[in-house]
C-alpha positions as CSV (number, residue, x, y, z in Angstrom):
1,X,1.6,11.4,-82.3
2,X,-0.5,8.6,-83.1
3,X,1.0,6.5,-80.5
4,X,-0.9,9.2,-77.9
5,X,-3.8,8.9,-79.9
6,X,-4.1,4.9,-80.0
7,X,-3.2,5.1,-75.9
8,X,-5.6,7.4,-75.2
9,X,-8.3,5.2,-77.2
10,X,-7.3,2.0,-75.5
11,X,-7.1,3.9,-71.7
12,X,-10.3,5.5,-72.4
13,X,-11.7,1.6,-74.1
14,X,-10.8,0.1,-70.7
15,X,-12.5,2.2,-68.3
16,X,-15.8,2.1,-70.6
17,X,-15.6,-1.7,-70.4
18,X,-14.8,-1.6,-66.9
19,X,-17.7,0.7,-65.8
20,X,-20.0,-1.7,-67.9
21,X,-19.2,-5.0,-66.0
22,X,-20.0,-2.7,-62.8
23,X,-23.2,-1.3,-64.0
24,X,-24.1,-4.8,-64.6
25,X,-23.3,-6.9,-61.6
26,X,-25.1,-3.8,-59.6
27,X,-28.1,-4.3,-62.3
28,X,-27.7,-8.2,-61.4
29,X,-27.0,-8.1,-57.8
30,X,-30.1,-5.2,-57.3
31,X,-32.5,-7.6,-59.2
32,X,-31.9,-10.5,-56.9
33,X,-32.3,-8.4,-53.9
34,X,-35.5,-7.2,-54.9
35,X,-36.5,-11.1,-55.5
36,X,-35.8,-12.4,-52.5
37,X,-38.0,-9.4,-50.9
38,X,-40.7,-10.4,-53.1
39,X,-40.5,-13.7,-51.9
40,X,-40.3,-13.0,-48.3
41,X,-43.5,-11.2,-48.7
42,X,-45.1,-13.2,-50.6
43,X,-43.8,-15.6,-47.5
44,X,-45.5,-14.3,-45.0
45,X,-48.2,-12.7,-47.5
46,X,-50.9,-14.4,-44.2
47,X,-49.6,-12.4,-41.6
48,X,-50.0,-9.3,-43.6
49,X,-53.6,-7.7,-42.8
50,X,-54.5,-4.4,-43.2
């Protein structure tokens, strides 16, 4: 019984880590996109007239 118990933990232990490291390197790769827009603005921040 406490074999299902200690599986279930470690299954369960897996996919929380697993979903972290995703959440992350979206977090990571969402922050440099939005850098490198920045930048290109800032760029071209001249031909920008309103």
């Amino acid at each position: 019984m406490e074999e299902k118990v200690y599986r279930t933990m470690k299954s369960v232990g897996i996919g929380n880590l697993i979903f972290g490291i995703l959440i992350i390197l979206f977090g990571l790769a969402s922050g440099i996109a939005v850098i490198v827009n920045g930048a290109k603005l800032l760029a071209r921040k001249s031909d920008l007239t309103f």
